[in-house]
C-alpha positions, -999 to 999 in steps of 0.1 A, spaced: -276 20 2 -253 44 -19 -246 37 -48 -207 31 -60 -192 54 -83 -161 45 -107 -144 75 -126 -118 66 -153 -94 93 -156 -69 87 -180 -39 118 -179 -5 109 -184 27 117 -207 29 97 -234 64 87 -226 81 66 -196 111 59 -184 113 25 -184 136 -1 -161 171 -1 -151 180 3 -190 167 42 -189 153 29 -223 120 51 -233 86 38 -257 63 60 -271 40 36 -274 32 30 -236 -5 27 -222 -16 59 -207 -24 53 -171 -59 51 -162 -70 58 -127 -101 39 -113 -119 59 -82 -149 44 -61 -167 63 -32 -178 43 -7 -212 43 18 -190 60 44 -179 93 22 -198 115 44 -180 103 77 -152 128 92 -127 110 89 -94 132 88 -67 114 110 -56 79 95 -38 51 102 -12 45 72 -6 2 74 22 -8 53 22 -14 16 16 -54 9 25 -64 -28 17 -91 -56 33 -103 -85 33 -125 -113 64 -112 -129 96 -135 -132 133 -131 -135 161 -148 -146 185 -161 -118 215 -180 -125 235 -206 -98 271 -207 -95 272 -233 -123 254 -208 -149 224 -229 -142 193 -203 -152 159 -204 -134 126 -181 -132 114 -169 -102 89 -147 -91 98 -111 -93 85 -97 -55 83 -60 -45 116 -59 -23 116 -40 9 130 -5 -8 105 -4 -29 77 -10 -6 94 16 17 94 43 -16 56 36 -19 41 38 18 68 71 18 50 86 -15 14 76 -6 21 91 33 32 123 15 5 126 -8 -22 122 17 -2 149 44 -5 171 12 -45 168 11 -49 174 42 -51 141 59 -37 137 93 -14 103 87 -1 86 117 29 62 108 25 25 111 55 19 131 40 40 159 6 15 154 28 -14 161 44 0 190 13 4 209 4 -23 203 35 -45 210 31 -25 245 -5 -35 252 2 -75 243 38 -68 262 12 -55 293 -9 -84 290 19 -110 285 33 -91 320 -7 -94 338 -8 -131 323 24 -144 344 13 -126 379 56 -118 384 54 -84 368 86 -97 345 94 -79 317 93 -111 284 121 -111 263 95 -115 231 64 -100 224 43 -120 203 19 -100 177 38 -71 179 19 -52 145 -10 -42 142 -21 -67 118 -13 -96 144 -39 -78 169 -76 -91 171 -103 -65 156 -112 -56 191 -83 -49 197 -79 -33 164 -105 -7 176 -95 2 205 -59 12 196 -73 27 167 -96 48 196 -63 54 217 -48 69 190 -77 89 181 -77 76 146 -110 82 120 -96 59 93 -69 32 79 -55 34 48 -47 3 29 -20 1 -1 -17 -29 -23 5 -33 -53 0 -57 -82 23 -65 -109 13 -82 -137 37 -111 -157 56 -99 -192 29 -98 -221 54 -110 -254 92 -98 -265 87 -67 -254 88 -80 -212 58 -52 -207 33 -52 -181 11 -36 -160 20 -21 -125 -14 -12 -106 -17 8 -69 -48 9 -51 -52 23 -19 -84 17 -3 -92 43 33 -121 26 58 -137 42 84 -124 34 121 -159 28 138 -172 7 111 -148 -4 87 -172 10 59 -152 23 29 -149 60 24 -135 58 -10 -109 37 -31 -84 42 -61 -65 26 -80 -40 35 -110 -25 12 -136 8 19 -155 20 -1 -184 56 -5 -181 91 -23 -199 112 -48 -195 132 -46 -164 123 -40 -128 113 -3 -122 105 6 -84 102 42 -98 72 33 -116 58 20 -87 64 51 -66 46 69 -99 18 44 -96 15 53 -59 15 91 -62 -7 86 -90 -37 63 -69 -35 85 -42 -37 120 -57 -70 139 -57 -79 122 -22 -95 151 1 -106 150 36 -139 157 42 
């Protein structure tokens, strides 16, 4: 068995822009970057499947009805911002030298192979309107594996974002990125990391991209 290793790297600027404000604290938490190499480091694996960012929070805002009524809800990573992150990761992984196939074109084969067997299914050879599991995520794992073998794919490439609830007056708290790459034929991990930034009040998608850039840098092919 190999043994996990965790590095904590802690480089940063001292101060971040912080929220829709632009306000600025010198007193921010450096980020620290948590790295783990898995029992399938010595695998090939050079051309990955990117899936899309998924996100966590347990940070709320204010919202207020059309009678001035105020509520908390639960502040979610919105669409954009999940968008900025799979872009940044996607970008810093092309830059190492990855191979990164987009997960749109993931989910198009396989909305064509369940389209295909929806098609054999009915015995007509009609076309359906819907096709049901159309991601990649939706598809069984042996399915899983062999689109991941059409496409000629060594690994996937999670991303997962967490953001923490406010810590006192100030409304700070952590933002943390970790994107985790498994190899294709086994689902083994080749390595993981993760970075945590300590952020202000307001919601900062910028930060998030930072975090991003900052889990997946130093990531090298084999």
């Amino acid at each position: 068995m190999v043994n996990l290793a965790i590095i904590a790297v802690l480089a940063a600027p001292a101060t971040l822009a912080l929220g829709a404000g632009g306000c600025t604290s010198a007193e921010l938490a450096a980020p620290q970057v948590h790295a783990r190499i898995g029992p399938a480091a010595a695998q090939r694996v050079k051309r990955v499947v990117a899936l899309p960012a998924t996100c966590g929070s347990l940070a709320l805002h204010m919202v207020r009805d059309a009678t001035d009524h105020a509520t908390w809800e639960v502040d979610e990573c919105s669409r954009a911002a999940l968008e900025g992150i799979d872009q940044a990761v996607r970008a810093a992984l092309d830059f190492a030298g990855y191979e990164v196939i987009d997960a749109e074109r993931v989910n198009a084969t396989t909305a064509q192979r369940h389209e295909a067997e929806q098609r054999n299914g009915r015995g007509d050879g009609e076309r359906t309107s819907q096709t049901v599991g159309a991601t990649f995520n939706d598809a069984t794992p042996f399915e899983q594996a062999e689109i991941l073998q059409e496409l000629g794919a060594d690994g996937v490439l999670n991303t997962r974002i967490w953001i923490g609830a406010d810590v006192g007056m100030s409304g700070r708290r952590t933002v943390a990125v970790q994107v985790r790459l498994v190899a294709s034929r086994d689902r083994a991990l080749v390595w993981a990391r993760r970075c945590e930034l300590e952020v202000g009040a307001g919601r900062d998608p910028l930060a998030m991209e930072r975090a991003a850039r900052c889990a997946a840098k130093g990531a090298r092919p084999q």
